[in-house]
PQR file with spaces between the fields and no chain letter, atoms N, CA, C, O and H, PARSE charges and radii, in Angstrom:
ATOM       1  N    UNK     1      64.131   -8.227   28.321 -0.4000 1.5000
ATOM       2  CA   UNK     1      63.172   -8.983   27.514 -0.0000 2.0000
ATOM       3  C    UNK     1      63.418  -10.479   27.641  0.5500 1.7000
ATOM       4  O    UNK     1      64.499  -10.980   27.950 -0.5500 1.4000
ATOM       5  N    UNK     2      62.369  -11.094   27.385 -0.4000 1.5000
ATOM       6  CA   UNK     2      62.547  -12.397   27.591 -0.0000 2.0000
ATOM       7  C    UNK     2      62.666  -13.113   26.410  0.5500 1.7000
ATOM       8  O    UNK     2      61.910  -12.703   25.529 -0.5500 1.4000
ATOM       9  H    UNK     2      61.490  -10.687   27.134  0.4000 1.0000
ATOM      10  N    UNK     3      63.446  -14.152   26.072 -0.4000 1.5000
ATOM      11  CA   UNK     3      63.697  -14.820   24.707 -0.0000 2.0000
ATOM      12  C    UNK     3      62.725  -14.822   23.737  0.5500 1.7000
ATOM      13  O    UNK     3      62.721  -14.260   22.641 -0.5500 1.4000
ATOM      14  H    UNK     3      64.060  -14.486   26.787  0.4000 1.0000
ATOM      15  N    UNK     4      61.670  -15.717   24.414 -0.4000 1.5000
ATOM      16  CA   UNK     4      60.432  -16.150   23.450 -0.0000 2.0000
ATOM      17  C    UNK     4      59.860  -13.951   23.285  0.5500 1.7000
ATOM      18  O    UNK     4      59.421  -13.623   22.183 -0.5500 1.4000
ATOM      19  H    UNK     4      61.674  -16.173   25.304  0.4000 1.0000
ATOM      20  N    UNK     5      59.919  -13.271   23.954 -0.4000 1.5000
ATOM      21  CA   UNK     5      59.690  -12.024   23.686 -0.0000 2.0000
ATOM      22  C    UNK     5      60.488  -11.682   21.828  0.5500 1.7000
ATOM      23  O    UNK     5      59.864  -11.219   20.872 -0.5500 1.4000
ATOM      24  H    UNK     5      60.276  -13.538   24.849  0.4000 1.0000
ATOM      25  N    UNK     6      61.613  -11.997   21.840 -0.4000 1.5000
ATOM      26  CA   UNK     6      62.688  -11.418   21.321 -0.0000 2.0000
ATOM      27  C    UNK     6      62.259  -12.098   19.789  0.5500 1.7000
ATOM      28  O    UNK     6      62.006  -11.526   18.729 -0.5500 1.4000
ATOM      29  H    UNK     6      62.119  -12.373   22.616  0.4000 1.0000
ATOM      30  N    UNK     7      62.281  -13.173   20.044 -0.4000 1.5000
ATOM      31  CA   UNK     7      62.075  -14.267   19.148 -0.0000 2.0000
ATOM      32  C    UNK     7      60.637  -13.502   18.348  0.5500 1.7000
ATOM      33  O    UNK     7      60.574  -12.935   17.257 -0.5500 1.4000
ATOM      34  H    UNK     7      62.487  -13.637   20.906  0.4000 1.0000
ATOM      35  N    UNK     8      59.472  -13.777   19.475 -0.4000 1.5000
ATOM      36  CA   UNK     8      58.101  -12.871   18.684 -0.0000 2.0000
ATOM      37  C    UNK     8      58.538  -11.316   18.159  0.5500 1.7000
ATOM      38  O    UNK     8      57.797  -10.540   17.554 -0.5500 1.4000
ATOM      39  H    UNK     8      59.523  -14.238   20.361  0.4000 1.0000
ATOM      40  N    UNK     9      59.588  -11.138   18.456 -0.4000 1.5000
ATOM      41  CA   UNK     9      59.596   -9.505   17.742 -0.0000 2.0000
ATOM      42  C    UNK     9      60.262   -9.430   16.194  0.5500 1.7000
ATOM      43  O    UNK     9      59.752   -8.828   15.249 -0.5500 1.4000
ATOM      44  H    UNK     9      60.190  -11.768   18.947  0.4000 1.0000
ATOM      45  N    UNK    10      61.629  -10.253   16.163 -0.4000 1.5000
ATOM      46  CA   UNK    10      62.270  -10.656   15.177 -0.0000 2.0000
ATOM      47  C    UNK    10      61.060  -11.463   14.050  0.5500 1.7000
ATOM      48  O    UNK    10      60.910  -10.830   13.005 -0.5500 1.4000
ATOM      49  H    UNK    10      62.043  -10.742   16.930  0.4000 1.0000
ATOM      50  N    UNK    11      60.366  -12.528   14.147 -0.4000 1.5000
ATOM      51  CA   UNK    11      59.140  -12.781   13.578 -0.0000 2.0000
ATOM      52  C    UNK    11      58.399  -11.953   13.062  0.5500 1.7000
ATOM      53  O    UNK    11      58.210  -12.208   11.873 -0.5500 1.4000
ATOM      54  H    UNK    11      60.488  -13.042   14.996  0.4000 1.0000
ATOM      55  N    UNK    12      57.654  -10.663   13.579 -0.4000 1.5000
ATOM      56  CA   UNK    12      57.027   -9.863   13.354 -0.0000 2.0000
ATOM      57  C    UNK    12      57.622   -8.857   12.403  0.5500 1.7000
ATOM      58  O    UNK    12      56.950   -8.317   11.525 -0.5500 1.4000
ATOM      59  H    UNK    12      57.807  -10.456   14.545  0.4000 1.0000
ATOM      60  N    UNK    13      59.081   -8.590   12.632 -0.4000 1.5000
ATOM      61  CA   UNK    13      59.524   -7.047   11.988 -0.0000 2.0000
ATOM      62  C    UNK    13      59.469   -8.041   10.675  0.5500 1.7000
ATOM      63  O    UNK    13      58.733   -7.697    9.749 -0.5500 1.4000
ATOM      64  H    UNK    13      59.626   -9.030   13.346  0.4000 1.0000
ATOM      65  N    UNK    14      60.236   -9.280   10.562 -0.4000 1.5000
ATOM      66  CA   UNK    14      60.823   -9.755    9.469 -0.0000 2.0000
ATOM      67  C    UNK    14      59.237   -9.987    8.916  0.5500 1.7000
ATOM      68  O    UNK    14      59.309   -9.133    8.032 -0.5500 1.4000
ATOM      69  H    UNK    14      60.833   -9.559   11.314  0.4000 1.0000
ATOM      70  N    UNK    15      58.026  -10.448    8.801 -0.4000 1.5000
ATOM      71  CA   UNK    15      56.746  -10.614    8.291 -0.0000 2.0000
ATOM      72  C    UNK    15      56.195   -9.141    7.926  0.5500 1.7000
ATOM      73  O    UNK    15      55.370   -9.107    7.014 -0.5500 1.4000
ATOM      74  H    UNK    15      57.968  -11.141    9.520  0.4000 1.0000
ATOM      75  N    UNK    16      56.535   -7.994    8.498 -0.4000 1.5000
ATOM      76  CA   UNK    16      56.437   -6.687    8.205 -0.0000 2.0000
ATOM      77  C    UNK    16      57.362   -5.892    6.673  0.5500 1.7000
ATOM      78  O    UNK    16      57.142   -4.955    5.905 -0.5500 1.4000
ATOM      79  H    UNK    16      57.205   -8.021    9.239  0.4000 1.0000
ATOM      80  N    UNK    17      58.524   -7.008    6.877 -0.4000 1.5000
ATOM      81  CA   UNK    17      59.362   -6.604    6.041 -0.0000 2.0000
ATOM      82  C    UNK    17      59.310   -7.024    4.451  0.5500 1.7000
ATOM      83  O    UNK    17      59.703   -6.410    3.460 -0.5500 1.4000
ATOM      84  H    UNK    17      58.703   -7.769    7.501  0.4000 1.0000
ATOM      85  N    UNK    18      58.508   -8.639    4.623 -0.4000 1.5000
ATOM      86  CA   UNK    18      58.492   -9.404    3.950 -0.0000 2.0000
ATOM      87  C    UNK    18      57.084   -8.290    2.851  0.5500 1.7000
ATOM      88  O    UNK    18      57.148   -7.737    1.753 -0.5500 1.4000
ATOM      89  H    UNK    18      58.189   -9.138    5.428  0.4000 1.0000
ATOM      90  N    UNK    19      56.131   -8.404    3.755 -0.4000 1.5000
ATOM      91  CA   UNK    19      54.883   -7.598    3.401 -0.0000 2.0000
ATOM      92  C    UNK    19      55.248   -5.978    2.360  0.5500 1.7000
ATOM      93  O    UNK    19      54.841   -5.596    1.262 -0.5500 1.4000
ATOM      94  H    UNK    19      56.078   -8.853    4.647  0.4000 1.0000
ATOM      95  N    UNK    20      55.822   -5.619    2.982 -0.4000 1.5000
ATOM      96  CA   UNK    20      56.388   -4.364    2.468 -0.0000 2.0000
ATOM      97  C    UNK    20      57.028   -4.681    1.255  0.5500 1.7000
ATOM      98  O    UNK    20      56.763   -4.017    0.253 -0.5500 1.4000
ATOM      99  H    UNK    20      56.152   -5.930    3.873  0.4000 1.0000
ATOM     100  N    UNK    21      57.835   -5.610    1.212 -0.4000 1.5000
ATOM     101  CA   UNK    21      58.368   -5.830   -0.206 -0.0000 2.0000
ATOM     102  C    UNK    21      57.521   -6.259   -1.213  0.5500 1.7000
ATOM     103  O    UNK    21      57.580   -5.760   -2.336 -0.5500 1.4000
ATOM     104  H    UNK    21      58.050   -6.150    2.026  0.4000 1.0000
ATOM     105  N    UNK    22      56.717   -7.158   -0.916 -0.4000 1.5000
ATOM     106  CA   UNK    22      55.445   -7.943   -1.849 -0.0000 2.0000
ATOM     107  C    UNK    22      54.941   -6.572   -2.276  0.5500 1.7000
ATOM     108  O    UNK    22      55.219   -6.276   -3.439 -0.5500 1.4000
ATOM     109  H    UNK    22      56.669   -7.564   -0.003  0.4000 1.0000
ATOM     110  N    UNK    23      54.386   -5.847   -1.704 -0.4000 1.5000
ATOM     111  CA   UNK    23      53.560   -4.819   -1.961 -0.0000 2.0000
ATOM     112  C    UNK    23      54.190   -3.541   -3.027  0.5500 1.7000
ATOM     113  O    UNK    23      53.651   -2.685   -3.728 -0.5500 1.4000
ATOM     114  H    UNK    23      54.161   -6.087   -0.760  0.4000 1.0000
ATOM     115  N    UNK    24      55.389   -3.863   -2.777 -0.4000 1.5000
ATOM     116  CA   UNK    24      56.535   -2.988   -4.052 -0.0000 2.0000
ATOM     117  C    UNK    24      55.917   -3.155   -5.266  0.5500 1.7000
ATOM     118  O    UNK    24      55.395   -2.217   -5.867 -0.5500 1.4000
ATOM     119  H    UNK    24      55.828   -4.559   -2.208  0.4000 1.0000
ATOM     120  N    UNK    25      55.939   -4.337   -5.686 -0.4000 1.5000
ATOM     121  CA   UNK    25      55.101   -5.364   -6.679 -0.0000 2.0000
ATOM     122  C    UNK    25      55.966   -4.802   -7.966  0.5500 1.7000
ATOM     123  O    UNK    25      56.969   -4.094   -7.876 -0.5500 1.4000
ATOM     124  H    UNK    25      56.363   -5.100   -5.197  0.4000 1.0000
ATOM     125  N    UNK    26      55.242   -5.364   -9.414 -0.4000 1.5000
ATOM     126  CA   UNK    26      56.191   -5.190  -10.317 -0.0000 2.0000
ATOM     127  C    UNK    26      55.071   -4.491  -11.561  0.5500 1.7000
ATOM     128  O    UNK    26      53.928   -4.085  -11.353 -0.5500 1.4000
ATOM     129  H    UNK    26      54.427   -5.939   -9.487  0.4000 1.0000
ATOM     130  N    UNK    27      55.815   -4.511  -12.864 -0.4000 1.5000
ATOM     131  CA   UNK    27      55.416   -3.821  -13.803 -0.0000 2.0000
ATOM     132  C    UNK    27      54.796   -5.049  -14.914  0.5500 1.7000
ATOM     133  O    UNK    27      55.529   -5.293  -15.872 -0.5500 1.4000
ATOM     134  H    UNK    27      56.744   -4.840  -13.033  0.4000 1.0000
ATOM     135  N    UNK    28      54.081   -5.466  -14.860 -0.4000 1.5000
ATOM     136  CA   UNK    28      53.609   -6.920  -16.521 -0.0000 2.0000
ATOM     137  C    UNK    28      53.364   -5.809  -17.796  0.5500 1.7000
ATOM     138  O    UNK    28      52.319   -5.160  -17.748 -0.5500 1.4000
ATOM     139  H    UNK    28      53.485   -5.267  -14.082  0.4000 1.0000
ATOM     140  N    UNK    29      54.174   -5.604  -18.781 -0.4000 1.5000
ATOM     141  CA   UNK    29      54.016   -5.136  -20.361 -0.0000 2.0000
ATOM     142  C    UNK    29      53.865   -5.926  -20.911  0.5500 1.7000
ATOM     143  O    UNK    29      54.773   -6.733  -21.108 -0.5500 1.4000
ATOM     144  H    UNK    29      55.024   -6.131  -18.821  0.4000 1.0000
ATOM     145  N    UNK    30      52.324   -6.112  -21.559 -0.4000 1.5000
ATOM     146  CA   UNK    30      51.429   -6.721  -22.306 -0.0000 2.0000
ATOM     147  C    UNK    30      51.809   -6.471  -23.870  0.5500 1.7000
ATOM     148  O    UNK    30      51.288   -5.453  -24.325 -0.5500 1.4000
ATOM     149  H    UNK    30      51.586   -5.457  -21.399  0.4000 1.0000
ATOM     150  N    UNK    31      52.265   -6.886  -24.380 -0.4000 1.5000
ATOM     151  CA   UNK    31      52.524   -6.142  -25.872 -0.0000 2.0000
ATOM     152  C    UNK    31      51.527   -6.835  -27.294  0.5500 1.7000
ATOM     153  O    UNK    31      51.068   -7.976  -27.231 -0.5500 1.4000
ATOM     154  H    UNK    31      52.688   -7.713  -24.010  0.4000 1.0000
ATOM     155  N    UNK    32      51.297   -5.842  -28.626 -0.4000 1.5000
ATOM     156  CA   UNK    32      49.853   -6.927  -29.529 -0.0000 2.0000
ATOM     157  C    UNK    32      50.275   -7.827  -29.938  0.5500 1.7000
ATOM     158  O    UNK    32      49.529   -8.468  -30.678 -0.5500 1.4000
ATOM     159  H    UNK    32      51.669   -4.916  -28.677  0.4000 1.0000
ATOM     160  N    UNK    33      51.927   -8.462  -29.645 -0.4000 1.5000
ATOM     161  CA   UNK    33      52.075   -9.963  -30.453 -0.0000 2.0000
ATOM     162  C    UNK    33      51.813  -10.671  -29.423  0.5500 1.7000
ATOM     163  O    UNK    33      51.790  -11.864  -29.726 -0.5500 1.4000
ATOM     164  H    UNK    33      52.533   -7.942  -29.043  0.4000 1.0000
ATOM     165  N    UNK    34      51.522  -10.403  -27.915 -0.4000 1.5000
ATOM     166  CA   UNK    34      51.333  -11.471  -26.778 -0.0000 2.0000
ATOM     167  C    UNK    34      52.530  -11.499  -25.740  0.5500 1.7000
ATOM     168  O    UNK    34      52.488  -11.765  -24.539 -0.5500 1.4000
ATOM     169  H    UNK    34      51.541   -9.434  -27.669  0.4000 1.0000
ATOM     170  N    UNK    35      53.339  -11.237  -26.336 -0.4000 1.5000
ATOM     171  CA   UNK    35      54.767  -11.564  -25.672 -0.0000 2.0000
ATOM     172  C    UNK    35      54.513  -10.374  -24.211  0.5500 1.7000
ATOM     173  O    UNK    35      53.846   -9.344  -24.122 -0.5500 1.4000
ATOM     174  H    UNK    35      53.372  -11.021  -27.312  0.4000 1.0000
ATOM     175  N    UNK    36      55.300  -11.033  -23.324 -0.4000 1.5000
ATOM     176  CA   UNK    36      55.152  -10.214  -21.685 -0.0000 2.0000
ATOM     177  C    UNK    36      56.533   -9.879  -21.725  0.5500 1.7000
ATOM     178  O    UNK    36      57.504  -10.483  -22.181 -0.5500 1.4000
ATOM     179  H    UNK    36      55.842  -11.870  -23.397  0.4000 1.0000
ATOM     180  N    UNK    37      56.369   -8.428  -20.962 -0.4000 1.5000
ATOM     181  CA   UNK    37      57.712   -8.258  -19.706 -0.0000 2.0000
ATOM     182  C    UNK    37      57.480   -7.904  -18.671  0.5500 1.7000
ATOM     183  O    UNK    37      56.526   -7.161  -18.441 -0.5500 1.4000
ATOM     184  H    UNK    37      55.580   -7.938  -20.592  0.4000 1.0000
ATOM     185  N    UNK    38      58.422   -8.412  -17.615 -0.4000 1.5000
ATOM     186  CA   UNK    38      57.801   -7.793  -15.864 -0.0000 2.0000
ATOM     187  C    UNK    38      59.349   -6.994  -15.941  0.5500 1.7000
ATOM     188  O    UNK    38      60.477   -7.219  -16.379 -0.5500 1.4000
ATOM     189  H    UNK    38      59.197   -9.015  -17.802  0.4000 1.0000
ATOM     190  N    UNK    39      58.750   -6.133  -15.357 -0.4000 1.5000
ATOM     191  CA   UNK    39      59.780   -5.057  -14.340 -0.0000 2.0000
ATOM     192  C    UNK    39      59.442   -4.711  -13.311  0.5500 1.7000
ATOM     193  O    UNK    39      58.261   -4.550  -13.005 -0.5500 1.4000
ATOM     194  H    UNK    39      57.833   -5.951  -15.001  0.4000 1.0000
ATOM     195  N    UNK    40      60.456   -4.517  -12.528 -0.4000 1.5000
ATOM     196  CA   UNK    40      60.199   -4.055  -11.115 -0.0000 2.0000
ATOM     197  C    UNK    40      59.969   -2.594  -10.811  0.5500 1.7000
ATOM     198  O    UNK    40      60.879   -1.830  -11.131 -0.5500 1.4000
ATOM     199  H    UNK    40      61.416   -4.648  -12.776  0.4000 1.0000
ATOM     200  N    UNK    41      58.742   -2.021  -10.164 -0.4000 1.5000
ATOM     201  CA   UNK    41      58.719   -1.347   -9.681 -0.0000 2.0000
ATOM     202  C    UNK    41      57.279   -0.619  -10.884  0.5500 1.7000
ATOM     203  O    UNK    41      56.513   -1.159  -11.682 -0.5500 1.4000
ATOM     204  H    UNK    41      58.003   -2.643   -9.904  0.4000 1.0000
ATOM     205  N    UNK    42      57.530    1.028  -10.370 -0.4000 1.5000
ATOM     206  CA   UNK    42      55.835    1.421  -10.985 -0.0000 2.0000
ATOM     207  C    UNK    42      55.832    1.655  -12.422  0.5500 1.7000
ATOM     208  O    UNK    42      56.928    1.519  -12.968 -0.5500 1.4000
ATOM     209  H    UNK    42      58.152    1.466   -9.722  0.4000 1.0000
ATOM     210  N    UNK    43      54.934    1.946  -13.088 -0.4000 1.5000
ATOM     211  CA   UNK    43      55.015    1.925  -15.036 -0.0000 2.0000
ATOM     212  C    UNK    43      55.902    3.805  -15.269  0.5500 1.7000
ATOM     213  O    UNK    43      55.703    4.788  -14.554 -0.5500 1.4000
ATOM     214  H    UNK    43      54.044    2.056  -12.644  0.4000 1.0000
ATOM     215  N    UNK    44      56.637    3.725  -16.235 -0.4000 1.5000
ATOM     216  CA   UNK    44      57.562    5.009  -16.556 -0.0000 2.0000
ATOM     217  C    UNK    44      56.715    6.301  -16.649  0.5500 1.7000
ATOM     218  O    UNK    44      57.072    7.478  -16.606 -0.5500 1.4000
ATOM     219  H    UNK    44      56.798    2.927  -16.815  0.4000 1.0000
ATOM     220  N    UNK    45      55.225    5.622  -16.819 -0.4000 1.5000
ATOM     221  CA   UNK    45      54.639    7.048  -17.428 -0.0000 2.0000
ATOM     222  C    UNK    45      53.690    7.386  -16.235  0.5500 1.7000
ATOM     223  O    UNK    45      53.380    6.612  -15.330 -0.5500 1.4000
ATOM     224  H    UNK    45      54.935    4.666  -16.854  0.4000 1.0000
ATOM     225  N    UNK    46      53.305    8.613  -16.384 -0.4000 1.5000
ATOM     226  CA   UNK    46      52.264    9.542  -14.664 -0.0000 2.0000
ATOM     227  C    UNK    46      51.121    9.128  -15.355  0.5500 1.7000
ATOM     228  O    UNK    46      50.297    8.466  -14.726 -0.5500 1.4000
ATOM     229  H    UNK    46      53.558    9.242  -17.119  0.4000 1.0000
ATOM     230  N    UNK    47      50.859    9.462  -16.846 -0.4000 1.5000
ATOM     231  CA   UNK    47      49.488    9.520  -17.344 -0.0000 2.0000
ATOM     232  C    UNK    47      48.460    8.433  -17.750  0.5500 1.7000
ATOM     233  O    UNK    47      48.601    7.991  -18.890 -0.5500 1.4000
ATOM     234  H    UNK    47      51.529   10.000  -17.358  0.4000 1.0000
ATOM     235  N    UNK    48      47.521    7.968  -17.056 -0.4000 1.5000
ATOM     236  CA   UNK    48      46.665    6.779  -16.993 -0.0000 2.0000
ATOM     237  C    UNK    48      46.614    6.481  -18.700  0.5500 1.7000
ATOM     238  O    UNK    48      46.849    7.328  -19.562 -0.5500 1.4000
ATOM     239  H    UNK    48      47.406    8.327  -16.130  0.4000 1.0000
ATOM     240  N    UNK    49      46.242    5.042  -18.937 -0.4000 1.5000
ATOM     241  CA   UNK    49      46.355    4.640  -19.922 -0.0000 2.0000
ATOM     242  C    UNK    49      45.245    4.775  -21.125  0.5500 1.7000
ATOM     243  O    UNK    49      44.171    4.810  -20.524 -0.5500 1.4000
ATOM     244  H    UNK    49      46.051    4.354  -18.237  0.4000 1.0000
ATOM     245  N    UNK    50      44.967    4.871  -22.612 -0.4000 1.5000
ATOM     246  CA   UNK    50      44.035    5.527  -23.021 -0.0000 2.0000
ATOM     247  C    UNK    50      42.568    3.975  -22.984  0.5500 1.7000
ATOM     248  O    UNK    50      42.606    2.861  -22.460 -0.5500 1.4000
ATOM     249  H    UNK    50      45.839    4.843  -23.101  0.4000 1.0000
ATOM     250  N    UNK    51      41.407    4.731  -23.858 -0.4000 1.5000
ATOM     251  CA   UNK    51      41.078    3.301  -24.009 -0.0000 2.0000
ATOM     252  C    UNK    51      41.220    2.190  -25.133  0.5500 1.7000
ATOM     253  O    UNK    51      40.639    1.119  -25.310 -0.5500 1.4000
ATOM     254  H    UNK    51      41.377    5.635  -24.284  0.4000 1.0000
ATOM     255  N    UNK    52      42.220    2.863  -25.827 -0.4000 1.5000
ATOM     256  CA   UNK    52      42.785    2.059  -26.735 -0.0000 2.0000
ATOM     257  C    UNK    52      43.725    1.339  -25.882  0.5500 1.7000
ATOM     258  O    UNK    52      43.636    0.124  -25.708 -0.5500 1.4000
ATOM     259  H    UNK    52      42.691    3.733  -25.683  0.4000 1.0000
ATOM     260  N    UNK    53      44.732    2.154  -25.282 -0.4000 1.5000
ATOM     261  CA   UNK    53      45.747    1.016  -24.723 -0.0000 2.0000
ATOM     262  C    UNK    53      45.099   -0.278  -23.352  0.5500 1.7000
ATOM     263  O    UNK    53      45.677   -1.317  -23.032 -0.5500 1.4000
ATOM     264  H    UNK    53      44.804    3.142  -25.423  0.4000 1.0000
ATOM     265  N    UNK    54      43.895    0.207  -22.837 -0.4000 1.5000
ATOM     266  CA   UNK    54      42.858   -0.572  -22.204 -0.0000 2.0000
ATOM     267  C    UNK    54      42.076   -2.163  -22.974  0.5500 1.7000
ATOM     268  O    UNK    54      41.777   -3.294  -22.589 -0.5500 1.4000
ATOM     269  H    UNK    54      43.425    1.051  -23.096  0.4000 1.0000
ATOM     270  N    UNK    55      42.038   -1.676  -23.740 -0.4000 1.5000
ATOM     271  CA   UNK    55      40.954   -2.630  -24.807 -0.0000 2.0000
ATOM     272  C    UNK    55      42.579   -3.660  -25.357  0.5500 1.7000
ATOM     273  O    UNK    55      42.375   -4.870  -25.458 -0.5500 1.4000
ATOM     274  H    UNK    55      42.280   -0.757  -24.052  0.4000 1.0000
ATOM     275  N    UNK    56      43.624   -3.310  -25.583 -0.4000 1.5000
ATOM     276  CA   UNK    56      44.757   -4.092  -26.012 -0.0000 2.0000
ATOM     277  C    UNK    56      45.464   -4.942  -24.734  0.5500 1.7000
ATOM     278  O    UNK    56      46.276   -5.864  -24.804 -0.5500 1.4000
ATOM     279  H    UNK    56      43.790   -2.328  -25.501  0.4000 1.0000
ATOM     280  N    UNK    57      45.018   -4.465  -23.843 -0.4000 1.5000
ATOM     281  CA   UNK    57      45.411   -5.492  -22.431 -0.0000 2.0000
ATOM     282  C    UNK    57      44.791   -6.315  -22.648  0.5500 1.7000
ATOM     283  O    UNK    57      44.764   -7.284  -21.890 -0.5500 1.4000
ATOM     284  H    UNK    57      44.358   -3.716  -23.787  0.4000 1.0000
């Protein structure tokens, strides 16, 4: 392989890698006094949210 080859590959995996992580993304808990929390990763519960807890976002 040729440098500038090597160079465009290292570029690419690492922009692949970068992407992949963004996309992990995080958790924002909205709570009724206003106050936020982020966590990382998906919400604890399987079951979609009601439309009460919809209308309080």
């Amino acid at each position: 392989m040729r440098p500038q080859s090597s160079a465009l590959l290292a570029l690419l995996l690492s922009a692949l890698l970068l992407s992949a992580l963004l996309l992990a993304g995080c958790t924002v808990n909205t709570y009724p006094d206003g106050s936020r929390d982020t966590e990382w990763g998906a919400p604890d519960s399987d079951e979609p949210p009601t439309r009460q807890e919809r209308r309080e976002l």
